[in-house]
N, C-alpha and C positions, 0 to 999 in steps of 0.2 A: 504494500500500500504506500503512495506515493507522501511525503511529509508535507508540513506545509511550508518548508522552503522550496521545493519541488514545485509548489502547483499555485504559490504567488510569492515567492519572492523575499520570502521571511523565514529561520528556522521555526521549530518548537519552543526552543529555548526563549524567543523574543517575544512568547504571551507570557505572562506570569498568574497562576492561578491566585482570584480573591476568595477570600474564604466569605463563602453567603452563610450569614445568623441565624440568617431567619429558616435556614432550611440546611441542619446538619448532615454533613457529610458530600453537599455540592460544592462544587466550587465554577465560578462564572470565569469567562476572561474579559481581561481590562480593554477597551476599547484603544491604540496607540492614539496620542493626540499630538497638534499641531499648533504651538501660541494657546494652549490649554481648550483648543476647540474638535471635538473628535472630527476626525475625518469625512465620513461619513452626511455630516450638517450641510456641507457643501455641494455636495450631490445628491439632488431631488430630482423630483420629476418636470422642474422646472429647467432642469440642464439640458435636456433632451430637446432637440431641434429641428425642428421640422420644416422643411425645405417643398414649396410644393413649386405646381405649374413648371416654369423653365428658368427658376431661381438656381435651383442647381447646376443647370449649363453653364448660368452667367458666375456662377461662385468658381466653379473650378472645370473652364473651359479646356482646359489642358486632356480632360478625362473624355472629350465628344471630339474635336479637332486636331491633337496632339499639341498643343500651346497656344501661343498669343504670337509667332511670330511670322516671318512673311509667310512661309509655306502655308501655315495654318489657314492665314489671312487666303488665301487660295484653295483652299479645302473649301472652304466658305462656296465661290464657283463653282466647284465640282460638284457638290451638292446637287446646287439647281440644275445644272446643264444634263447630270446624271438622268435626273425627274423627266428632263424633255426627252435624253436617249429613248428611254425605256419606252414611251409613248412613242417612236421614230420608230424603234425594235417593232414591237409588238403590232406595227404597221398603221398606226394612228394617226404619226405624223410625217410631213416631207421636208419641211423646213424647221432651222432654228435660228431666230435672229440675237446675235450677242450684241451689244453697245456699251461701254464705256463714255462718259462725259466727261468735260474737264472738272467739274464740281467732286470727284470721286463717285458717283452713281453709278451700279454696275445692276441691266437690265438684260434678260432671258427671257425669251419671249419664242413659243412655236402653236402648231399650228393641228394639235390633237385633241383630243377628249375635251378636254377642260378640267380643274378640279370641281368634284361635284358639289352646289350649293345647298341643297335642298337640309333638312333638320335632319341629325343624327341620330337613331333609335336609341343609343344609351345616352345622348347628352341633348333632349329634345327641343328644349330651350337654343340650341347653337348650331350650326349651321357645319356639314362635313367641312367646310373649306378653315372655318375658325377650330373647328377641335384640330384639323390637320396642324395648323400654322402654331397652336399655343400646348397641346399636350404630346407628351415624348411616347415614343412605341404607338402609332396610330397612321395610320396609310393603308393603299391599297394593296404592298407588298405581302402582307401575310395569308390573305388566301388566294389562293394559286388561281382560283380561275378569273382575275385581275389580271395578271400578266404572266405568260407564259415563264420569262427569262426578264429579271430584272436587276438593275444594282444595288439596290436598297430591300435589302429584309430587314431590317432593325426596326423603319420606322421613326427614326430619329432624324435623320435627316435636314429637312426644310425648316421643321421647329428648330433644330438647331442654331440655323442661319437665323430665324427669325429671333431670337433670344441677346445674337450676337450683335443685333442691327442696331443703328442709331436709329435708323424707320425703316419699314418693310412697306411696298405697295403689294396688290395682291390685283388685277385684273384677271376675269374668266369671261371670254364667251363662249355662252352655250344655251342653245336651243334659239340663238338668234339674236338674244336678250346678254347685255353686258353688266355685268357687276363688279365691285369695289370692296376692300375692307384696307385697311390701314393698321399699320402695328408699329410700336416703337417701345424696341428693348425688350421686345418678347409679348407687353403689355398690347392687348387691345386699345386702341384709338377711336377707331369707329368704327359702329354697327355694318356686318355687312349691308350694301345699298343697290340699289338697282339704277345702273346710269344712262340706260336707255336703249332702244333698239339697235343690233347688228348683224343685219341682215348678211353681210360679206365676210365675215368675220369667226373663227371659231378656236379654241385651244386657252394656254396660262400664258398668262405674263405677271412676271416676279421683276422689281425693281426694287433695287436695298442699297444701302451704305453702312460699312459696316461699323460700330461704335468707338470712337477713339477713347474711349475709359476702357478699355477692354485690350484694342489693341495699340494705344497712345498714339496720337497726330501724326509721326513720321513714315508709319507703316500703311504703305497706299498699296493698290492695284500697280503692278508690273504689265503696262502693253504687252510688252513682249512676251510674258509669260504665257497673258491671256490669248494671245496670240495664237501660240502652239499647242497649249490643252482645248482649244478649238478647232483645228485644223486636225489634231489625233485623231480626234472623236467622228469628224467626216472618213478616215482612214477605215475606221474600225466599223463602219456601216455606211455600206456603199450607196443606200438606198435612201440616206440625209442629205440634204443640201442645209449648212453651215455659213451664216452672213456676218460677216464680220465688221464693226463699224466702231470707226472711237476717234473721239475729238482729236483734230490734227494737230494742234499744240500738243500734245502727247507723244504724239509720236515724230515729232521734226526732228529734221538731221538724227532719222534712225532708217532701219530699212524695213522698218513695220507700217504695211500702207494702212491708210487709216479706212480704206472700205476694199473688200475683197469676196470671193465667194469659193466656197469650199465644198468638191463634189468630185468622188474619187470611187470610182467605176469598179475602178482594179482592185480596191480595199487596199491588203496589206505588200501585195505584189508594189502596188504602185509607193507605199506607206516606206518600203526598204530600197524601191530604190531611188529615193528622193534622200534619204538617209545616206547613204552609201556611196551618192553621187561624186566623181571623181576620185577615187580610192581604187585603186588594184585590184582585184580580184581571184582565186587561186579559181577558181571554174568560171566559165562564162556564162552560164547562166544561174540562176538563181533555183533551187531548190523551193517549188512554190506548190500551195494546195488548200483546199477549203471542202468539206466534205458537210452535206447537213445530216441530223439527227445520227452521228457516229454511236452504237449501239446503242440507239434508240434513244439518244441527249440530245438539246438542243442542237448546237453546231460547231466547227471547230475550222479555225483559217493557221495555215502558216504560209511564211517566207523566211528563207534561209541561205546563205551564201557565206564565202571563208573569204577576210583580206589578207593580204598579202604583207603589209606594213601598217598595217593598226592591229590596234588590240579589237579582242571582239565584245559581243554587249548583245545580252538579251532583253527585250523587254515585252513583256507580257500585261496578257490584261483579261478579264474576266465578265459578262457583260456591259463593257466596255468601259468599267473600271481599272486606270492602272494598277497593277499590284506591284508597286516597287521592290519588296523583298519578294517577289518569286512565292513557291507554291510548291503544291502537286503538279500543276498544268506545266511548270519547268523542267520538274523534276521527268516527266512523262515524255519530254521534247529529248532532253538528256539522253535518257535511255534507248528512245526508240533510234538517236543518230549513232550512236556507240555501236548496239546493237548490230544493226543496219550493217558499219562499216562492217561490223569482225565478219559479218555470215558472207559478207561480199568477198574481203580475202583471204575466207574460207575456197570459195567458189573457185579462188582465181590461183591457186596456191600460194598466198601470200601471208597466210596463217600466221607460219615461226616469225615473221618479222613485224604482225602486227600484236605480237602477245603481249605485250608492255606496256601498251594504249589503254589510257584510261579516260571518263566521261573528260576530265580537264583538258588533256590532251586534243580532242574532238572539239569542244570551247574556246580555247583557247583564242582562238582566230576568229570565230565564229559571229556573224552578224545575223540575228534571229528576232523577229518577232512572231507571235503567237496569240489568237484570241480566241477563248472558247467562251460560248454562249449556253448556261444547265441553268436549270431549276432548282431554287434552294441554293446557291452555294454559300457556303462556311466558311468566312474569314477570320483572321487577326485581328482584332481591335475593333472600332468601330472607323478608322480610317482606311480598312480593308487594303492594307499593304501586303497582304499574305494571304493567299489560297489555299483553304485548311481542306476541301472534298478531297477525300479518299478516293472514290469514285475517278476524281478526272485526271489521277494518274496512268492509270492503268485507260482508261478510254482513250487517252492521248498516245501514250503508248504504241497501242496495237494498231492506229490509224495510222499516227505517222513511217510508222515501221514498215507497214505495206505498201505503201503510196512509196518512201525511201529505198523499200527493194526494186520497185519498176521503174523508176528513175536513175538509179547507178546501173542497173543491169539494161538499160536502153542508150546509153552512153558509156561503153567501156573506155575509151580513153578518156574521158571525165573521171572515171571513177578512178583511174587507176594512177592519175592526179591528185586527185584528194587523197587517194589511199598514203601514196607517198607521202602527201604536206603533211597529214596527220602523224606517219609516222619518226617525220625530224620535227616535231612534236616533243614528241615523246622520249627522245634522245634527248632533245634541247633540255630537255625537267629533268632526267637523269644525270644531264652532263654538269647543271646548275648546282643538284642536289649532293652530285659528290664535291664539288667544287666549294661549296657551304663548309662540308663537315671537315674537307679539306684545313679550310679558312679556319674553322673552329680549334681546329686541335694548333693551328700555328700560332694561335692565339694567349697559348695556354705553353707553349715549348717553344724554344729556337729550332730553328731551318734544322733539318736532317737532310743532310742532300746525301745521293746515293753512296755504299760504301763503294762502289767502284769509283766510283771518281775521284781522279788524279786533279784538282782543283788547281788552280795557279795563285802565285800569291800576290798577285796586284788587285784590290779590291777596286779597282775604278773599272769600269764596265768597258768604256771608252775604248782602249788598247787591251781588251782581252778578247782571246779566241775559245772557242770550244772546237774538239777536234770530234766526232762522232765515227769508231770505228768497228768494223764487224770482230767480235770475237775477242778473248780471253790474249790470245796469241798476240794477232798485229796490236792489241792494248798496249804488251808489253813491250812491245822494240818502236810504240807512240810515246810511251810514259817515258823512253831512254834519251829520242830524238828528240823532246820538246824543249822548247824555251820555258822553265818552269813561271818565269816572272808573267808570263803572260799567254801561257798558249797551256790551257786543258783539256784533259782526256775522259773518254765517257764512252766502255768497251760496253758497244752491244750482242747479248747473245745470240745470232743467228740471223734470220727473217724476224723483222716485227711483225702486229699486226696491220691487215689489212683493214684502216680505219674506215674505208669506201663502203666496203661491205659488212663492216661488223655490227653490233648490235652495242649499246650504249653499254650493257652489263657488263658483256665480254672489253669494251674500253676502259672502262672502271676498274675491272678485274686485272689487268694487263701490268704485270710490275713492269719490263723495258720501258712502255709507255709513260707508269709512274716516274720512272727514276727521270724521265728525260724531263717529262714536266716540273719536277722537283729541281733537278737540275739549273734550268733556265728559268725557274722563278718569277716567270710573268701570267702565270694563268694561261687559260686558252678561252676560244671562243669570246662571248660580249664583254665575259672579264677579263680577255686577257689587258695587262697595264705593261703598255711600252717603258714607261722610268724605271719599271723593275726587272728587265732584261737583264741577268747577269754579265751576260757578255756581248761585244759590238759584233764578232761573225761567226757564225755558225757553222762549221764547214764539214760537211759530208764526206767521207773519207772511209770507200770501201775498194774492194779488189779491181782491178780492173779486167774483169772478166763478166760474162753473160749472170752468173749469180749477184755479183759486185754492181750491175747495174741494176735487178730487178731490186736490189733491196735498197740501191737509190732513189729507185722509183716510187717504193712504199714508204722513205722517209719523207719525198717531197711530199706524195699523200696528204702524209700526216700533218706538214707543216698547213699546207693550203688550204687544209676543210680546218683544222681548229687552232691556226694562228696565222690567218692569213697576212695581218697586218705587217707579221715578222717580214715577209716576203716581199710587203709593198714600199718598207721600207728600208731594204735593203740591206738584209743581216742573212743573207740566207746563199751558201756557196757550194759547189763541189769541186775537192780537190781532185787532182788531175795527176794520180801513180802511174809510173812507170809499169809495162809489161813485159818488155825485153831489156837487158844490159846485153851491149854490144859492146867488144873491144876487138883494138887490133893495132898490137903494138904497145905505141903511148897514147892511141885513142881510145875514149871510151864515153859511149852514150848511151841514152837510156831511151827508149820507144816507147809512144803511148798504147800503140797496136799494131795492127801488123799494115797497113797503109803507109801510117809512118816510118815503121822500118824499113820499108822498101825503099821512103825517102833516103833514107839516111843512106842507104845500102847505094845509092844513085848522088849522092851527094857529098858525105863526107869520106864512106870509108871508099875513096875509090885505087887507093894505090894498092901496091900488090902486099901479099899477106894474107892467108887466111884469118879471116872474122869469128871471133869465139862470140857464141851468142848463147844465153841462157834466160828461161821463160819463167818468172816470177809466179809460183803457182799463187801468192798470197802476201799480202802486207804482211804476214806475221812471218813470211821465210827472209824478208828482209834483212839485212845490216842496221840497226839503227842510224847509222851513218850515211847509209844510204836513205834510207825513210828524209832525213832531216837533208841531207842535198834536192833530191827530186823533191819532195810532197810538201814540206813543212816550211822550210825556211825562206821568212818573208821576200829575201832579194835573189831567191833563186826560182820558186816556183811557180806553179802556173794554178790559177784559181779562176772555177764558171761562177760568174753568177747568174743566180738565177731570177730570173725579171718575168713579169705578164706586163703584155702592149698593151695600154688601154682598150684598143682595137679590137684587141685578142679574146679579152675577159669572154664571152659569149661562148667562142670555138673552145677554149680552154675547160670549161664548166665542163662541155657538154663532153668532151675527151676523155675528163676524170668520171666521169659519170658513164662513159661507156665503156671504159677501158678497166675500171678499177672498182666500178658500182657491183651492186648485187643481182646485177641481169647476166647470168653466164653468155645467153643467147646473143647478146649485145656484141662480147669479146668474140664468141668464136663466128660471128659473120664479118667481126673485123678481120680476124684471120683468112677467112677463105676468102677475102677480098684480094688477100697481099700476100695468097698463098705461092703465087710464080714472083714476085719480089723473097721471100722468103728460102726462094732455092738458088734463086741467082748468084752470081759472084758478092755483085753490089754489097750483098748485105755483112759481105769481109771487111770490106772498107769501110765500114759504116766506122 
């Protein structure tokens, strides 16, 4: 049993039992007091406060519109303009006219029902349009056969507005006949009135301003704002025409016209690519679709496309309420694109390369909007920021999904587009994420640069070299040759990875690769940082032979997809060993290949004598002395660098990508291209 410090706040210990006289063997407890007044005195039933009509809106506004500040102040609009959707929706109305004045009056005005004026059965004395406008939870949204699909189930709504107003007008024609009521501060002003015949005339008009004790004088109507939650709303129902009008001192020297007409055929097709306008795109056309009563619900619209240099952005809406924080109806869009992709390169064998891909990865880029139209739905708050139906995830889901499989599978080179962006994605968040923890642990220790490395000791970056050579062997007749002050060694074991074709894990996973990046100390990819380059050249330094070149081949790889900048700005070389020593006599030269040697053989060694010639199987069968004449030392040898022509960049990409990607079919139609080049002489000389 719980004590009574437990269950208020106080032990046992702090009542003190009084012994009652008058009735042996009780005992009472002491009431604690305050300035000698029990507590208790001060809490009656006169403490208790009761708050009626739409006092409580105005007492703590924060709990109906999220605050007092501009957004809120625009909450206020959405409201009403919501009120005309739903009448636009439910096919009542065609038009909505918005108007702003320069005075602050902000007027909504369309062209359906009307709110109904007649006496309300529970409040017989008042008129539906005054219980609508003065008491909370009351409208047409709670029984359904009102309105099919609507954005207000609460009921709260317009009261709201009307609570927050300095004055509210209320105009309704209907049945031909025009009527009035007037409200300020929530408070009735005047008796609904009847102001006369309208005969051309039918639907609401709401005009309010809303109260500066609530939201203080500085906090006005944004044109602009209004502007764009107007022109949405035509986006999201193709079947409104939206009038837009506001004092043109408001909007001068802006690019907000102060009269315009909003009417968008296309809906959300047209909605994304007004958005999207002049931005890249990774497909050319847009992933588009609107299906009605998707298992057996209202309706459901999308439009979807990937940039190429922006971030992406969903945004969704709900009977054509924004829902800023997303949803089920997101979460349903998510899945069904993710999904979509895997079972596509499923289809296409592209499976193992897309295992990695997650919903983010697919978003990432992604430009999406989404609007579904159900019955009942269940939001967050009462500013319905969030889509809480269960229900419209899984409907959304399984619609977009199928419509997503007919569309990638009716465009295979589209899909097989997307497939890829998605998946350097997905590597990019891998390559990011080790790069993090990277960061993290150097954070926490000094540099651990590889134990092979023979490091040089001039710490200025400027005048230092890195030598990058294959193997344990030629390491040590590099580490002999070198000029220690300035030129370091960094023996790799073998072939590296092929970074073209590998998968982010297997990069991550790759110690050569670690050591190299640890090595040179500037990161890679968007982090790599130029100031932190330990060394000014980088020099590739393998055999000079057919294995000696292909694993030059995979270090340039390596440099150009995830440090391209190293290349563009000029840190990036192959040195250039010797494959033949030649002598003869007191001469003696060294050949880069057998081309060269012929030269030589034509040029220097021409007098008589036979030519002793021996063929370097490897930098590591070297002389040091040798290494450091031919390769190494700065006034004797011969270094490539390596450069891309501006010109180039295009042919260059597309080379690495077919020659070193993960398309084999790619490589070997390159081969049978340059399969009678490949047997000719030529390719001795090369």
């Amino acid at each position: 049993m719980a004590s009574d410090r437990d269950l208020f706040g106080t032990g046992g210990n702090a009542r003190k039992a009084k012994a009652d006289t008058s009735k042996p063997g009780k005992a009472v407890a002491e009431p604690r007091k305050t300035n000698g007044t029990p507590t208790e005195a001060g809490y009656t039933a006169a403490s208790i406060e009761v708050l009626e009509g739409l006092e409580p809106v105005r007492r703590r506004p924060g709990m109906y519109i999220g605050g007092t500040d501009e957004a809120a102040l625009h909450h206020l609009f959405a409201e009403v303009i919501d009120n005309s959707m739903d009448e636009a929706v439910a096919g009542h109305a065609t038009f909505i006219d918005v108007e702003l004045d320069a005075e602050g009056w902000l007027t909504v005005t369309d062209n359906g029902r009307g709110i109904p004026i007649d006496p309300h059965p529970k409040y017989p004395k008042k008129s539906a349009l005054e219980v609508i406008m003065t008491v909370l939870h009351a409208g047409g949204k709670f029984d359904s056969g009102a309105y099919q699909t609507s954005g207000g189930l609460h009921g709260v709504g317009i009261s709201v507005v009307n609570a927050l107003s300095e004055r509210l007008e209320v105009e309704v024609a209907r049945g031909q006949v025009l009527y009035r009521q007037i409200f300020e501060q929530g408070l009735v002003k005047s008796k609904l009135e009847t102001v006369g015949k309208a005969p051309n005339r039918r639907g609401t008009r709401v005009r309010f301003r809303p109260d500066p004790e609530i939201f203080g004088k500085t906090v006005r109507f944004k044109p602009a704002r209004l502007f764009r939650m107007s022109r949405s709303k035509a986006y999201l129902f193709g079947g409104v025409e939206i009038r837009w009008h506001c004092a043109p001192e408001l909007v001068a020297n802006s690019e907000i016209p102060p009269e315009a007409v909003f009417h968008f055929p296309g809906g959300l097709k047209d909605y994304l690519a007004q958005d999207i306008e002049g931005k890249e795109q990774v497909v050319e056309q847009a992933f588009t679709g609107k299906v009605e009563k998707p298992g057996g619900h209202g309706s459901l619209e999308w439009a979807v496309s990937w940039l190429v240099n922006d971030d992406g952005f969903v945004h969704s809406y709900c009977n054509t309420i924004p829902t800023a924080d997303g949803g089920t109806h997101e979460s349903g869009l998510r899945s069904a694109l993710l999904r979509g992709l895997k079972d596509h390169a499923e289809r296409v064998n592209q499976s193992k390369r897309f295992s990695n891909v997650t919903s983010d990865d697919v978003m990432a880029t992604c430009a999406g909007l989404i609007s579904v139209f159900i019955r009942e739905p269940e939001f967050q708050g009462q500013n319905k920021g969030r889509l809480m139906t269960v229900e419209a995830a899984k409907i959304v889901e399984n619609t977009v999904r199928d419509a997503f499989d007919h569309w990638l599978a009716s465009a295979p080179t589209t899909a097989l587009k997307l497939l890829d962006w998605t998946v350097e994605r997905s590597e990019e968040r891998l390559r990011r994420r080790a790069e993090k923890d990277i960061a993290r642990k150097s954070a926490t220790r000094k540099l651990r640069l590889p134990g092979k490395l023979a490091d040089c000791t001039n710490n200025n970056s400027e005048n230092s070299e890195l030598f990058i050579v294959e193997g344990d062997s030629a390491g040590g007749s590099a580490k002999q040759a070198r000029d220690r002050a300035t030129q370091a060694v960094l023996p790799l074991r073998g072939k590296i990875l092929n970074v073209a074709s590998a998968t982010r894990d297997k990069l991550a996973a790759n110690q050569q690769i670690g050591d190299l990046v640890l090595a040179l100390g500037a990161g890679t990819g968007s982090h790599y940082k130029p100031d932190e380059l330990r060394y000014d050249k980088i020099i590739i330094m393998t055999d000079a032979d057919v294995d000696g070149a292909h694993i030059a081949s995979l270090l340039i790889t390596f440099f150009y997809r995830q440090m391209p900048k190293l290349i563009d700005q000029g840190h990036l070389y192959l040195a250039v060993p010797p494959l033949y020593k030649m002598t003869q006599g007191s001469k003696t030269a060294y050949a880069r290949n057998d081309a060269h040697r012929e030269e030589l053989m034509r040029t220097l060694f021409t007098g008589r004598g036979k030519v002793e010639m021996s063929r370097f199987k490897g930098l590591g069968e070297m002389l040091p002395a040798q290494l450091k004449e031919t390769t190494m030392d700065p006034r004797k040898r011969t270094l490539l660098k390596v450069v891309i022509a501006p010109e180039d960049r295009d042919e260059t990409s597309s080379s690495v990508e077919r020659l070193m990607g993960n398309k084999p079919e790619a490589r070997f139609a390159f081969i049978q291209e340059r399969a009678s080049f490949a047997a000719s002489k030529e390719l001795v000389d090369i």
